[in-house]
N, C-alpha and C positions, 0 to 999 in steps of 0.2 A: 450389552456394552459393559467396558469394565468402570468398576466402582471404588475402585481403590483411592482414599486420599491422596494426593500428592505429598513427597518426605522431600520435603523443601530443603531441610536440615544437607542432606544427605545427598543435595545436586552438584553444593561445592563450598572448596574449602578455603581458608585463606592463604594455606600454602598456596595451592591451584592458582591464585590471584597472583599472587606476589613473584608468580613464575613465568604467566600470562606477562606481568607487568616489566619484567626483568627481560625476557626474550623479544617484547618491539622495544625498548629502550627510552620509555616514559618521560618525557620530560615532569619533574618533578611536580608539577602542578597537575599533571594528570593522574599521577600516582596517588595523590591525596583523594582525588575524585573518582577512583575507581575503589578503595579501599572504603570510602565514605556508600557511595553506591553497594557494596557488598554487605555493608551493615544496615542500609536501606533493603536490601533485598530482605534479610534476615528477617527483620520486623515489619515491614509494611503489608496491608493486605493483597490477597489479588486483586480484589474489587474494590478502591477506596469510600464509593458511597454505598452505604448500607442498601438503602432502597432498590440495590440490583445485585444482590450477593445472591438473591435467590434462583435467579435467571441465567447466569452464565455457566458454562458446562467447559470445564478442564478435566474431568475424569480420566485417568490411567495415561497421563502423565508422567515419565520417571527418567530425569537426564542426570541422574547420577552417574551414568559413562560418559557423560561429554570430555571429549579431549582438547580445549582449547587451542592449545598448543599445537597440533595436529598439524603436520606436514603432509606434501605431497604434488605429482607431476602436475605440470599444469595440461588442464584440459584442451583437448585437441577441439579447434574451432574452424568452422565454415567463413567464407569469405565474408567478412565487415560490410556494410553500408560506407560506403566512397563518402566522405567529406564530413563525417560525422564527428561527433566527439565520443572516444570508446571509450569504457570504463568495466574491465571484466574480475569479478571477485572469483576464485577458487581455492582451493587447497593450497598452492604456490605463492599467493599475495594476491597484491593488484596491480594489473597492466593497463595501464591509461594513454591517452594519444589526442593530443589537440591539434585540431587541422592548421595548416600554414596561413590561412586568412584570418582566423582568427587571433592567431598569437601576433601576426604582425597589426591589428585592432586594437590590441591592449585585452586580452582576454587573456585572464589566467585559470590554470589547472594546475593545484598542487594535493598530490596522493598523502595518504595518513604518513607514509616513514619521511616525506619531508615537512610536512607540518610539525613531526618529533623536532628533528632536526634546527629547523629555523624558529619554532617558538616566539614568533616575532607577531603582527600586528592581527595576522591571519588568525593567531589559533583563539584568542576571545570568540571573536565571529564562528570561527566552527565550532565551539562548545559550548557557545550560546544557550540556556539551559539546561545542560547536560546535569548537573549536579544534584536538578530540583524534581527529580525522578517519581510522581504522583502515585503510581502502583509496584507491585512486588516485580513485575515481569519486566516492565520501562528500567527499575534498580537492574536488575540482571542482564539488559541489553546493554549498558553503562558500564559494567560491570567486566562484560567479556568483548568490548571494543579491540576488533583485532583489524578491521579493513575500514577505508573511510576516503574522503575527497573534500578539497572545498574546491566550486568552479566560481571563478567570476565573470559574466558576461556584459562588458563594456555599456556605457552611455551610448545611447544613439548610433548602436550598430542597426543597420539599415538589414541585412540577412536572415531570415529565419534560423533558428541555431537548433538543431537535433542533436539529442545526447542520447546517446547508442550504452544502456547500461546494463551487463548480466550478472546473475550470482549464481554459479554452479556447484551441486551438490556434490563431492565423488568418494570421499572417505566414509566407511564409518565409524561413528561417533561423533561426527566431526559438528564443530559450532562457527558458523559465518555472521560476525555480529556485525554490522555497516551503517557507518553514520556519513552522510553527505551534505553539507551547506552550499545551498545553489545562491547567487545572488543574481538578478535578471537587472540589467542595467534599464535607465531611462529608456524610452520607445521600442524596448527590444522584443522578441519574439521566441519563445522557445516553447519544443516539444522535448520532454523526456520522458524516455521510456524502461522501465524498471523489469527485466523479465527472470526471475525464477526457477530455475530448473535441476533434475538429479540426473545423473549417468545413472540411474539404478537404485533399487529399494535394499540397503541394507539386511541381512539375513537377520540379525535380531539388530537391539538396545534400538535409540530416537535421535534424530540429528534435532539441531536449531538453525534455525535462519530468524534473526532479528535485524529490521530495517529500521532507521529513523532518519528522519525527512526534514530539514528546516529550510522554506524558502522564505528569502526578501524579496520582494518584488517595488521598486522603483516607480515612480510615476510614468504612468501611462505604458507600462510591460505588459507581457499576456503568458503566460503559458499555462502549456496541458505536459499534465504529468500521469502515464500511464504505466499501471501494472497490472499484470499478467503473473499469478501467482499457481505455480501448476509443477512442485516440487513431489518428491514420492510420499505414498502414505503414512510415512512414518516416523516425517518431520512434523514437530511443532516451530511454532511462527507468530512473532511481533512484529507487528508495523505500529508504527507508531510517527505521523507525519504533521506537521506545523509549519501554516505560513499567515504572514505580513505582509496585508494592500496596501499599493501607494494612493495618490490621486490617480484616479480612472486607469488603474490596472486592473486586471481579470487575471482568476487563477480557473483552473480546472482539475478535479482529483477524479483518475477514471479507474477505477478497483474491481479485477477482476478475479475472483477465487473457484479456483477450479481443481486443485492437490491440495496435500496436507494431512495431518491428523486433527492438529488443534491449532488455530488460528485464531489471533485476536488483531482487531484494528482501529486504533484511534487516531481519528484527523480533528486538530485542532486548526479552527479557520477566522481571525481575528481581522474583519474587514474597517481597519483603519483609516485610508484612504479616504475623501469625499468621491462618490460617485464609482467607487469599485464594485467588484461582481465575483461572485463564486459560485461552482458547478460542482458538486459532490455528488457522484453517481458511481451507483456499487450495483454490483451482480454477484451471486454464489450459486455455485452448483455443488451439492451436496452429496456424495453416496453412502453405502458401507458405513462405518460408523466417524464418517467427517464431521467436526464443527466446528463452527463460524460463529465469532461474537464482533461484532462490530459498535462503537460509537462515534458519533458525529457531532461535534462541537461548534457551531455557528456565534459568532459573538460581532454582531452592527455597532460598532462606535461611533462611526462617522456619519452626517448625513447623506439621502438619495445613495443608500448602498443595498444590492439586489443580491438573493442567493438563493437556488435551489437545492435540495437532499432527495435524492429517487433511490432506493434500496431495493433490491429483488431479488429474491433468490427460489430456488429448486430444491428440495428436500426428500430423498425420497431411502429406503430401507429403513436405519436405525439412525439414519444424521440429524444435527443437531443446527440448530440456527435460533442466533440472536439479533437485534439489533434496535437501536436508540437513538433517536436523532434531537439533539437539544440545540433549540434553536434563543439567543439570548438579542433583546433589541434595549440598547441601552438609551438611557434620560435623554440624551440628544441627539438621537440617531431617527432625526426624524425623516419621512417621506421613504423609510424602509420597507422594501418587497422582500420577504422570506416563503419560503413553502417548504412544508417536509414529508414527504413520502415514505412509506415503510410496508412493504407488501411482502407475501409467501406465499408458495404454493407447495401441497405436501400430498405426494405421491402413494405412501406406502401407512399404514397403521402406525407402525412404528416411528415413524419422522416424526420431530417434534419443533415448534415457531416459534420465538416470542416476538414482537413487532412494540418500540415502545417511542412515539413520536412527542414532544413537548415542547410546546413555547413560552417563553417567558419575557414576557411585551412589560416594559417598564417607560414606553412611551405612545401616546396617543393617535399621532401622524403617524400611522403605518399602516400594511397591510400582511396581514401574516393567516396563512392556513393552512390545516395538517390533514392527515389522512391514513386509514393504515387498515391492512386486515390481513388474515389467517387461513386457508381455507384450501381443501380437497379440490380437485380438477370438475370445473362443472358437467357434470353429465349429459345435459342438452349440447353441447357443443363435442362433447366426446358420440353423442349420438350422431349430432349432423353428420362428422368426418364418416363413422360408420357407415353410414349409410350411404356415404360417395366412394363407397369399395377399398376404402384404409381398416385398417386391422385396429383393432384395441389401444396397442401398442404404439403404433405409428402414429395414431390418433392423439395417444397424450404427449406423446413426444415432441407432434407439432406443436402443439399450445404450448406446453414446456418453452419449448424455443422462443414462442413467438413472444410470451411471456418475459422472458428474459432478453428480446431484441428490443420491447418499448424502452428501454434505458442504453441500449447502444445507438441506437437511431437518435438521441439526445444530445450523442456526445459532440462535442465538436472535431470529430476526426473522420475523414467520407470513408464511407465503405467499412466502420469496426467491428457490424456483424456480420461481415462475409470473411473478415482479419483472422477474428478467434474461433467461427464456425469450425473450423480441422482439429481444435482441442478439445471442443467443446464434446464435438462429435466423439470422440476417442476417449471419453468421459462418461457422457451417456452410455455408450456400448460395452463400460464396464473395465476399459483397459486403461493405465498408467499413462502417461505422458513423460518420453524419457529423452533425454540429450546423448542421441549415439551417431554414428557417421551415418548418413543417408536417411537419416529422420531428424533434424534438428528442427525441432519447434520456434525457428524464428521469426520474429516480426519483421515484416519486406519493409520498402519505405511508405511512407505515409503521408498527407497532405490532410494541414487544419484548413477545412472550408468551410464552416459553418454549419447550421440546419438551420432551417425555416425556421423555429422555435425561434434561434439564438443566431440570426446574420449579423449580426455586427463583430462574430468571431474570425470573419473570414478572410487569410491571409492573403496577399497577391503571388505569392509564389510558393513551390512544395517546400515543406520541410523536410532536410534530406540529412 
């Protein structure tokens, strides 16, 4: 794998900013905020706590070509999901669409060029920490803001509300940075879904795709918010996602990585709320020389507030996987249920895991417990398949699988590992996953119905 430091210097300049800043038409207080974030990029580190500078792997890294700026057609798409909310990022802008139920509700959708535009009550709320950028990567997402949304979903809309969201890769050099602020009104109901994808792997240099994610969630809301990250090898990629419980609202963060070069992902999950609940569940599949660094932020404020962290991933050639789940239970957050999970499995010599689970209980009345491990495909159960007339191959592949389905079978969405089986498959078998006519990797519709685990998630009608 390659070993080259990263020449940070040399990614971007503040002309590049100030032209970035000048062609969407900044309102002036963003201006300041993207120029402050640039000199955050400059100096911050990648990794702000010491204690994991050792573990994370960015090696051969270099977006000194990125074109911020970067035009181009919009990409040809397959028919929508009927009555959703679209939200499509490409080369061209963003094209957005809020169904006619909704907007006559009181629900609003407003895209990044009128947020410029109106600079009125909205844009606090959507830049909502924007400024306070904790690592080098987070500054440089802040930094190259070029597509974005805020939606707001009404009090006591009675409807499950689906938000239909892609980001397509098609230029290259090209940099897709997207910031979204969802607000989930009182008793509302939403699924969004986040999906990832390239027309094609650039003949040389590295595209970017950075996400950030800020939701509010309202007393007694619910939503699942799912990605599917499955872009060419030769994109690096932040996520970087944050949300705030009400009383007895529930989030769900379902993180599926399956493209990429270098990936990093941070969810911060601050369960405010009395009686809220959170579901952080991540899968990786790793080949060739992919890595995945993920952390997981858990912070109990409130009392009787519940949350899981289940991590899994597949490692196999030269790729690379991290991840960390820091679970925080604060002085009065008592009758707190936390659990954190952190598992791998490593196919090939060369694959390499770290798994790093912690809790930090600063109260008495709770119940919190971790778990985590490292480890080769066990060979008694590579033998058993064997020996039921499957190959070697097939053999680890089922486990593989099966290994990486006990966290979709968690989620609260029916059928998610039968959803992403066709990428997943088309991953294992060594091929690309790409956005062309008559292959489009999209997600059909979906229905939250709970699992066994977690019935209380389950809605009375599909979300569409």
């Amino acid at each position: 794998m390659a070993s080259a430091a990263p020449r940070y210097s040399e990614w971007l300049s503040l002309n590049q900013v100030h032209g970035l800043s000048s062609s969407l038409s900044d309102p002036e207080v963003y201006r300041k905020v993207r120029e402050q974030s640039f000199e955050r990029f400059r100096e911050l580190p990648l990794e702000p706590n010491p204690l994991y500078r050792g573990y994370g792997y960015f090696a051969g890294v270099d977006l000194s070509d990125l074109a911020p700026e970067a035009k181009g057609p919009a990409v040809e798409l397959p028919p929508l999901l009927e009555g959703a909310v679209q939200v499509i990022h490409d080369a061209s802008g963003t094209r957005a669409r809020l169904p006619r139920a909704l907007l006559d509700a009181g629900a609003r959708l407003t895209p990044l060029s009128e947020l410029w535009q109106r600079a009125n009550g909205e844009l606090p709320a959507f830049l909502r920490g924007a400024e306070a950028a904790p690592d080098r990567l987070s500054a440089l997402a802040t930094t190259l803001l070029n597509r974005g949304y805020r939606l707001e979903v009404p009090d006591g809309y009675g409807e499950p509300v689906r938000v239909q969201e892609l980001s397509l890769l098609s230029q290259p050099h090209e940099a897709l940075s997207v910031r979204r602020s969802i607000r989930a009104g009182r008793d509302s109901q939403v699924l969004v879904t986040e999906e990832t994808y390239s027309t094609g792997s650039p003949a040389e240099g590295q595209r970017l795709y950075a996400s950030v994610t800020d939701l509010d969630l309202a007393d007694q809301a619910k939503v699942a918010y799912l990605s599917v990250h499955a872009p060419d090898l030769r994109t690096v990629s932040i996520y970087r996602r944050s949300v705030t419980t009400g009383t007895g609202s529930r989030i769900a963060w379902l993180w599926n990585g399956l493209g990429g070069f270098r990936t990093k992902v941070r969810n911060q999950t601050t369960l405010s709320g009395t009686g809220s609940a959170a579901d952080d569940l991540q899968t990786f599949y790793g080949a060739q020389s992919q890595s995945y660094d993920s952390s997981v932020d858990v912070t109990h404020v409130a009392t009787d507030t519940h949350a899981q962290s289940i991590t899994r991933g597949v490692f196999t050639d030269e790729a690379r996987g991290m991840s960390r789940g820091l679970v925080r239970i604060e002085p009065n957050a008592r009758k707190t249920i936390a659990y954190v999970s952190e598992h791998a499995m490593l196919l090939s010599r060369g694959a390499r895991s770290d798994t790093i689970p912690i809790l930090e209980i600063l109260c008495r009345d709770v119940k919190a417990t971790h778990s985590t491990s490292v480890a080769p495909v066990d060979p008694e159960k590579v033998f058993y398949l064997e020996s039921r007339g499957m190959t070697r191959d097939e053999s680890i592949r089922m486990i593989g699988e099966g290994f990486l389905a006990y966290v979709h079978e968690r989620a609260p969405i029916a059928g998610l590992r039968e959803i992403l089986y066709p990428t997943l498959a088309r991953r294992w078998e060594g091929r690309e996953v790409f956005w062309k006519a008559g292959e489009y990797p999209l997600l059909p519709r979906l229905s939250v119905t709970g699992t066994e685990a977690a019935p209380e998630w389950r809605f009375d009608t599909k979300l569409r």
